[in-house]
N, C-alpha and C positions, 0 to 999 in steps of 0.2 A: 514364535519367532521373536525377534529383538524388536524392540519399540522405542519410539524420539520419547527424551525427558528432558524433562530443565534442571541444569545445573548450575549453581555460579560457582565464581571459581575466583582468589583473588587474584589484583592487579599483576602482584610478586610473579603468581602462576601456578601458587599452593593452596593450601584450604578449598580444594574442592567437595560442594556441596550439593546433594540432590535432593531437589525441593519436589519435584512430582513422582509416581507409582499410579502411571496408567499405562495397561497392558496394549490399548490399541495406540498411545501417541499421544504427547503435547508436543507442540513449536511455536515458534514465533514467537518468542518472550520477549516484553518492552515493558521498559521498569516507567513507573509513574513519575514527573515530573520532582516531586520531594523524594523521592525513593525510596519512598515504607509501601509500596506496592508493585507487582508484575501482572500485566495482563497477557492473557500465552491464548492459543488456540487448542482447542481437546477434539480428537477425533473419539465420536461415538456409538459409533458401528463397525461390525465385521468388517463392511461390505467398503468401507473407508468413505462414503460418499456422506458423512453428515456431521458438520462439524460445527464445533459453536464456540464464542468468547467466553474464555472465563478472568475470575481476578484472584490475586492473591495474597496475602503479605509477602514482606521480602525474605521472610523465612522460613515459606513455602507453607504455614496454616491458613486459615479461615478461607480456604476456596471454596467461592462460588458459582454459580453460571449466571451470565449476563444476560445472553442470546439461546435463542432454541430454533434453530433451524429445523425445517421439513426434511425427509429424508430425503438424500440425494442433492441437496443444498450443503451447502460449504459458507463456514463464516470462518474468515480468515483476515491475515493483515491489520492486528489494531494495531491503532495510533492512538495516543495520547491528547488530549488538549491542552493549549499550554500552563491551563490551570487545575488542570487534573481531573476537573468535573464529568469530563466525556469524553467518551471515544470513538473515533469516526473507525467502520470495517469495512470491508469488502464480502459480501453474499454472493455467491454462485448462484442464480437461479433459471430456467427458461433460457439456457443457452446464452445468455448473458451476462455480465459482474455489475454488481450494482454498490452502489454508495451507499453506508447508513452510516448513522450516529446513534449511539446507544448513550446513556447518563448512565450513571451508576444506580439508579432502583430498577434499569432495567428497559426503562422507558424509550421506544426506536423511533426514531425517522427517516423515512428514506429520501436522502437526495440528490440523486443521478444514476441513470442507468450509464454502462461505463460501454466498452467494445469487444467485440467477438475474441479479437487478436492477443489482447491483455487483461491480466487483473489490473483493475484501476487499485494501487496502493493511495493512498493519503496523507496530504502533507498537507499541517494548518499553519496556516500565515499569525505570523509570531503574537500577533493580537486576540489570535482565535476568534474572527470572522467570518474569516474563507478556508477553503478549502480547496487545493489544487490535485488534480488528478490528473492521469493517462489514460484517453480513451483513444478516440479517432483526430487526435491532437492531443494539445494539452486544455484541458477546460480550469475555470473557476467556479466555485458554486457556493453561496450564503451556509454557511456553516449552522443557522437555526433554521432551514427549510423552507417550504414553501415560491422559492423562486429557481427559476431555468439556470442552469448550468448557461457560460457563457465557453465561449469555445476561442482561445485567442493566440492558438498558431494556425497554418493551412491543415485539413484532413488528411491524417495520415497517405492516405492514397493517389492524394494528391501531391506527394514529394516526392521526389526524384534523386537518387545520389547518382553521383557523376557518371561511375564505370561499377557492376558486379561484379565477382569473379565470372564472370562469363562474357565479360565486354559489353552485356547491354545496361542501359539504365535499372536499376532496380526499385522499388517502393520504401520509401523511407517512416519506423514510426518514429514520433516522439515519446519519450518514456522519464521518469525519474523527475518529478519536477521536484526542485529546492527553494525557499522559498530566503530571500537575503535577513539577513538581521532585525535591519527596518520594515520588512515587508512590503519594499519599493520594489524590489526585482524578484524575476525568477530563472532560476540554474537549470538546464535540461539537457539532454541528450536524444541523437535521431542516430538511428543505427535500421538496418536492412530487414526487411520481415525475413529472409534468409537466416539470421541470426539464429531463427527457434529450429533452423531445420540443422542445428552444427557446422555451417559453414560460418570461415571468418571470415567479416567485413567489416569496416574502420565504422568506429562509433564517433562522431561527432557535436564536440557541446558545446551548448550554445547557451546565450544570457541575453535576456531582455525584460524591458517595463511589466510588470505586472499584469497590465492592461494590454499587453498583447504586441507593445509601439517597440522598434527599434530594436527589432531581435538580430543576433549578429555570430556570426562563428568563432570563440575561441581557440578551440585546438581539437586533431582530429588523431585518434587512439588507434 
């Protein structure tokens, strides 16, 4: 059957280019900071349960694999660091998503177990210090390891949106964090655990300190 590849394609809308030829699937491509590199995710089983980061020029040679997942683990979601040196993913593993950081020789560490509800995706603070995720809030976490994740909105489960489509209160998560320029604020969004089940329910986003102070509602989707 047909399989996800990575292509670029130019700005114009021409010059489309296929850089991967794997039968079970790449996605997730995110171009390297300088842009002489793409790091994508390769599924490597039938059974679709084992996936791992790989890297590659921007003209789809010299791939290779970063990460080696257990089977039935998923490594998904790189991110870049802002100097290109490493990449923070996201692991499936034990019913859980977890946070790692890979360097480019390969080298891992993990740090944070994210929530049941979401894959914690990753966003590094423009410095590449931190690292903000979506777990059961929005957490921060030391981007070289070794220190507790800080957690600096309420627990997902502990929010509330006004009215569901069913008229009662509904569980609100926080998702998507952005991290501003300076790396003084963060951009996020809370929208209805309902959302995963295909119903609509207004997404609301919201901006606050870094540090968790003076978080406020912008505008609601």
């Amino acid at each position: 059957g047909p399989s996800w590849e990575i292509y670029t394609v130019e700005a114009s809308g021409g010059g489309i280019t296929r850089l991967t030829h794997n039968r079970l699937g790449d996605f997730d491509p995110q171009w390297s900071p300088d842009g002489r590199s793409i790091a994508f995710s390769r599924n490597q089983t039938r059974s679709g349960h084992s996936d791992d980061i790989y890297v590659m020029a921007a003209d789809g040679g010299s791939q290779r694999r970063l990460t080696e997942s257990a089977r039935f683990e998923e490594d998904a979601h790189p991110r870049w660091s802002p100097d290109g040196s490493r990449l923070a993913f996201t692991r499936g593993e034990e019913g859980a998503s977890v946070v790692y950081v890979v360097d480019l020789d390969g080298d891992e560490t993990k740090l944070a177990t994210g929530h049941a509800f979401q894959e914690p995706v990753a966003a590094w603070s423009p410095d590449g210090a931190l690292i903000a995720y979506a777990g059961d809030g929005i957490f921060v976490v030391d981007a070289r390891g070794g220190k507790e994740a800080v957690r600096v909105t309420a627990p997902a489960l502990g929010d509330k949106s006004p009215k569901g489509n069913s008229g009662r209160d509904v569980p609100l998560l926080a998702a998507a964090p952005m991290w501003s320029p300076d790396g003084a604020a963060l951009l996020f969004h809370r929208t209805s655990l309902l959302q995963g089940f295909g119903l609509s329910t207004p997404v609301h986003v919201h901006l606050m300190r870094a540090d968790g102070i003076g978080a406020r509602e912008l505008t609601t989707l």
